[in-house]
C-alpha positions in Angstrom: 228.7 -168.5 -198.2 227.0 -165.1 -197.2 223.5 -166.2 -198.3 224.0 -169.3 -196.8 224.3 -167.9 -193.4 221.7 -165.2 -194.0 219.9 -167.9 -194.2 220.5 -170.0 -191.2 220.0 -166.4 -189.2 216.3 -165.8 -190.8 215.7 -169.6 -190.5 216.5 -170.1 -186.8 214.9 -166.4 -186.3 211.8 -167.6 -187.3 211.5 -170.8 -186.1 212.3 -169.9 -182.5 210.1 -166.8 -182.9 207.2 -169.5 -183.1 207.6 -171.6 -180.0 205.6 -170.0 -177.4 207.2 -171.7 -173.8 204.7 -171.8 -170.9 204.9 -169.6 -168.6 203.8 -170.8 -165.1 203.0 -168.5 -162.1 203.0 -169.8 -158.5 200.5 -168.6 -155.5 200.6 -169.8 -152.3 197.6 -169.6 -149.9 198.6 -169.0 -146.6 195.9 -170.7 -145.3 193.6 -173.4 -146.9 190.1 -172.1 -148.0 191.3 -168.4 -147.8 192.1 -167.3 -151.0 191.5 -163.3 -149.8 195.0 -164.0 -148.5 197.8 -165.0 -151.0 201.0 -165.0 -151.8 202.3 -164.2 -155.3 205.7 -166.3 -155.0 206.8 -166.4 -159.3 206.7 -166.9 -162.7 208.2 -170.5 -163.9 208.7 -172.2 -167.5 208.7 -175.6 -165.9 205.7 -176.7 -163.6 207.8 -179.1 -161.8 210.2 -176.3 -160.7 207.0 -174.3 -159.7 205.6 -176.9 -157.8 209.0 -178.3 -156.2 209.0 -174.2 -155.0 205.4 -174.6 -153.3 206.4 -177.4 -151.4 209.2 -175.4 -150.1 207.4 -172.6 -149.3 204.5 -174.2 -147.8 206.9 -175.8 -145.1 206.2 -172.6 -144.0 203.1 -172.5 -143.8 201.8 -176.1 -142.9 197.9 -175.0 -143.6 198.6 -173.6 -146.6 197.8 -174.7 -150.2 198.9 -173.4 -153.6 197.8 -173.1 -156.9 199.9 -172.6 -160.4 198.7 -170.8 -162.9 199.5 -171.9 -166.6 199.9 -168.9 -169.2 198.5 -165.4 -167.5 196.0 -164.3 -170.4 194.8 -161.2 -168.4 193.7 -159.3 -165.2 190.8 -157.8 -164.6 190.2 -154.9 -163.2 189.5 -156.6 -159.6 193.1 -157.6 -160.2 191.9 -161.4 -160.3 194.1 -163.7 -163.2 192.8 -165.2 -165.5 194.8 -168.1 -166.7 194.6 -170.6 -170.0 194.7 -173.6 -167.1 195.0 -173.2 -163.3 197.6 -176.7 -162.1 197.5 -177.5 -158.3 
């Protein structure tokens, strides 16, 4: 009985080790066309949560458009992200 839970432990160790979510961060532009201005808002694992946010927060700001970023893979030294996809 002992190994046989060992090895449901190491099994669903392992297997939920190797599913990588997605991890989806949210920026709103305040205003449209000005991306020196932005608004770093969250990090997401669903995109439809991310962009049901943006809609939110863009009531705020009626000129403003968003982008969502899909798995950060870096940042440079300018502080720019570099993203696997970039989701609007």
């Amino acid at each position: 009985m002992k190994k046989v839970i060992i090895l449901v432990l190491l099994l669903t160790t392992l297997t939920t080790g190797c599913f990588k979510r997605d991890k989806y961060e949210l920026i709103v532009y305040p205003e449209a066309g000005d991306y020196t201005n932005h608004i770093f808002i969250g990090t997401y694992e669903d995109v439809n949560i991310a962009r049901d946010t943006a809609d939110e927060v863009l009531q705020k700001y009626p000129k403003g458009e968003y982008e969502i970023g899909k798995n950060l893979k870096r940042i440079t030294s300018t502080g720019s992200r570099i993203y696997e996809e970039t989701l609007e």
